[in-house]
N, CA, C and O of each residue as an XYZ file, in Angstrom:
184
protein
N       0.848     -1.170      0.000
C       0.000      0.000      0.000
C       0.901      1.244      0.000
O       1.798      1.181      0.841
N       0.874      2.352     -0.741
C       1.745      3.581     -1.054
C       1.300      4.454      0.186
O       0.368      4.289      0.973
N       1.883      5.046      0.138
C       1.579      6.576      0.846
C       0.101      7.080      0.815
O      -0.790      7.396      1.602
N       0.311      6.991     -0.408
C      -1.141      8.127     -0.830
C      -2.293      7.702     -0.443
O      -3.215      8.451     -0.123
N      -2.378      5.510     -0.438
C      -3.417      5.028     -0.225
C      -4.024      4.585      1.463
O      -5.143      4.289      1.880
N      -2.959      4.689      1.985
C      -2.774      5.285      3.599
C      -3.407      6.394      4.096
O      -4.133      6.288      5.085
N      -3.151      7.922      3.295
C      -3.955      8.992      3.401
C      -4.625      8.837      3.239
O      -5.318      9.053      4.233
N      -5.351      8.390      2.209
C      -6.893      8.326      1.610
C      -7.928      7.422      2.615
O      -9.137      7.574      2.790
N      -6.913      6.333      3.265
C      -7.964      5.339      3.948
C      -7.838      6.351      5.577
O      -8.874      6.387      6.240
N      -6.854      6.954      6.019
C      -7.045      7.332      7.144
C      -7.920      8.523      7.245
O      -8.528      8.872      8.257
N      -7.921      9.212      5.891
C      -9.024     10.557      5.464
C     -10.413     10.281      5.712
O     -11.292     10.991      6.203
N     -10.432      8.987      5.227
C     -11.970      8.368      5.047
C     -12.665      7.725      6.506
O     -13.853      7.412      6.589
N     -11.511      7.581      7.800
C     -11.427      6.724      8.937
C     -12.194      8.212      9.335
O     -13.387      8.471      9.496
N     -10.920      9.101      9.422
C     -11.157     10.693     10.017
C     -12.601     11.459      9.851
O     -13.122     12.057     10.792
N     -13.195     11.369      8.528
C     -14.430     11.336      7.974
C     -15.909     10.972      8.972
O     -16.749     11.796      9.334
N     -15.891      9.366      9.282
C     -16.321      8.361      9.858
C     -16.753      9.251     10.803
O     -17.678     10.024     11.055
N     -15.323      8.677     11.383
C     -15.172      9.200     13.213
C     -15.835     10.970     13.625
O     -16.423     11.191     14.684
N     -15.571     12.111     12.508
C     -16.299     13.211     12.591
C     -17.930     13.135     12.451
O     -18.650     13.639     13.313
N     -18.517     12.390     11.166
C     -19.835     12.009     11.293
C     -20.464     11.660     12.572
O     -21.464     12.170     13.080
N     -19.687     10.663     13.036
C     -20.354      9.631     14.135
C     -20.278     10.871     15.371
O     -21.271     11.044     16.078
N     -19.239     11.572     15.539
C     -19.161     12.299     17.193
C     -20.168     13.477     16.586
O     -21.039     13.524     17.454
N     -20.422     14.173     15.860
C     -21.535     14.980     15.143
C     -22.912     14.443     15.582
O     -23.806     15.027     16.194
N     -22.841     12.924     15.019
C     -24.540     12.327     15.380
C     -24.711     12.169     16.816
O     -25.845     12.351     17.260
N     -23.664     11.824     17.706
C     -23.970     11.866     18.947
C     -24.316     13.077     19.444
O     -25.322     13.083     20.153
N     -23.616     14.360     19.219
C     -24.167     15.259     19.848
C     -25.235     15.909     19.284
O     -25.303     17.121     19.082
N     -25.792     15.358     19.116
C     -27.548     15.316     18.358
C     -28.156     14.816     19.399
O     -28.106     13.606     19.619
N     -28.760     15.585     20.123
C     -29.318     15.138     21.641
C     -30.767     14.839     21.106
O     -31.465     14.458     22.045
N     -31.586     14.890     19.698
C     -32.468     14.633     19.658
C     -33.021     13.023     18.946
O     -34.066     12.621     18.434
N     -31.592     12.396     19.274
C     -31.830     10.926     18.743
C     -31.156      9.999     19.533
O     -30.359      9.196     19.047
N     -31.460     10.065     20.888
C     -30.696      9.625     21.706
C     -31.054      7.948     22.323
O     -30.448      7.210     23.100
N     -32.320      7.807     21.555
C     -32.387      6.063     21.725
C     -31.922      5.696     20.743
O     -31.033      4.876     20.972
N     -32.130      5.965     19.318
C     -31.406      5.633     18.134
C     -30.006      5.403     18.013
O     -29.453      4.544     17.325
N     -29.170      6.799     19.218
C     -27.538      6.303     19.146
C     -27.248      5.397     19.367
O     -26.327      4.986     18.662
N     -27.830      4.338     20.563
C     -27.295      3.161     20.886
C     -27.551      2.210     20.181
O     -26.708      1.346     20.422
N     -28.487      1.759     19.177
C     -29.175      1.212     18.721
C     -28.195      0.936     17.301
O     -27.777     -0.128     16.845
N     -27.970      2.728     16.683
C     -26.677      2.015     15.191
C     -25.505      1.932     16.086
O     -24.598      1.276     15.574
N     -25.291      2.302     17.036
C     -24.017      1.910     17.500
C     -23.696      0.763     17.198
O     -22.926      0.290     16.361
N     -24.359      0.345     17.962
C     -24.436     -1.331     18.147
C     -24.093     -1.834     16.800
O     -22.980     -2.323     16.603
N     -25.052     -1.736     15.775
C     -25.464     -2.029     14.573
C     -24.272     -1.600     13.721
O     -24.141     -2.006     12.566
N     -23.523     -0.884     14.228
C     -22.293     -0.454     13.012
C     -21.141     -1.556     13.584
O     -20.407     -2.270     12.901
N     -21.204     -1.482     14.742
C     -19.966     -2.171     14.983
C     -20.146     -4.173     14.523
O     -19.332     -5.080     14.348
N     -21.336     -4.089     14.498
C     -21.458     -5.840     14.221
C     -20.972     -5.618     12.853
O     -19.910     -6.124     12.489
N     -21.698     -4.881     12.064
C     -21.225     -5.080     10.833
C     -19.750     -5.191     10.212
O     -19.207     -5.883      9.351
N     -19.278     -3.888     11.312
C     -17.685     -4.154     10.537
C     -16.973     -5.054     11.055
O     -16.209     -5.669     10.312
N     -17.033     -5.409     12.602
C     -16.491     -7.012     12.738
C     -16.693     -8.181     11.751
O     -15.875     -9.078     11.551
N     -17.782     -8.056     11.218
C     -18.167     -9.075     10.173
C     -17.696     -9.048      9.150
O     -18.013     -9.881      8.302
């Protein structure tokens, strides 16, 4: 894997991780957070 494709996957990690702390502090979906939480992490273990 080059350089560039390192940036690109850690850009896209960085991405993620900003979405996700964004949706949490969305205090108006606060049974739903736990709920894809959950639901994201099965998936990518899988």
């Amino acid at each position: 894997m080059t350089t560039t494709e390192k940036i690109a996957n850690a850009k896209k990690r960085i991405d993620e991780l900003e979405r996700l702390i964004k949706y949490w502090n969305d205090s108006d979906h606060d049974e739903a957070k736990i709920v894809n939480i959950s639901m994201n992490i099965e998936n990518k273990v899988a």
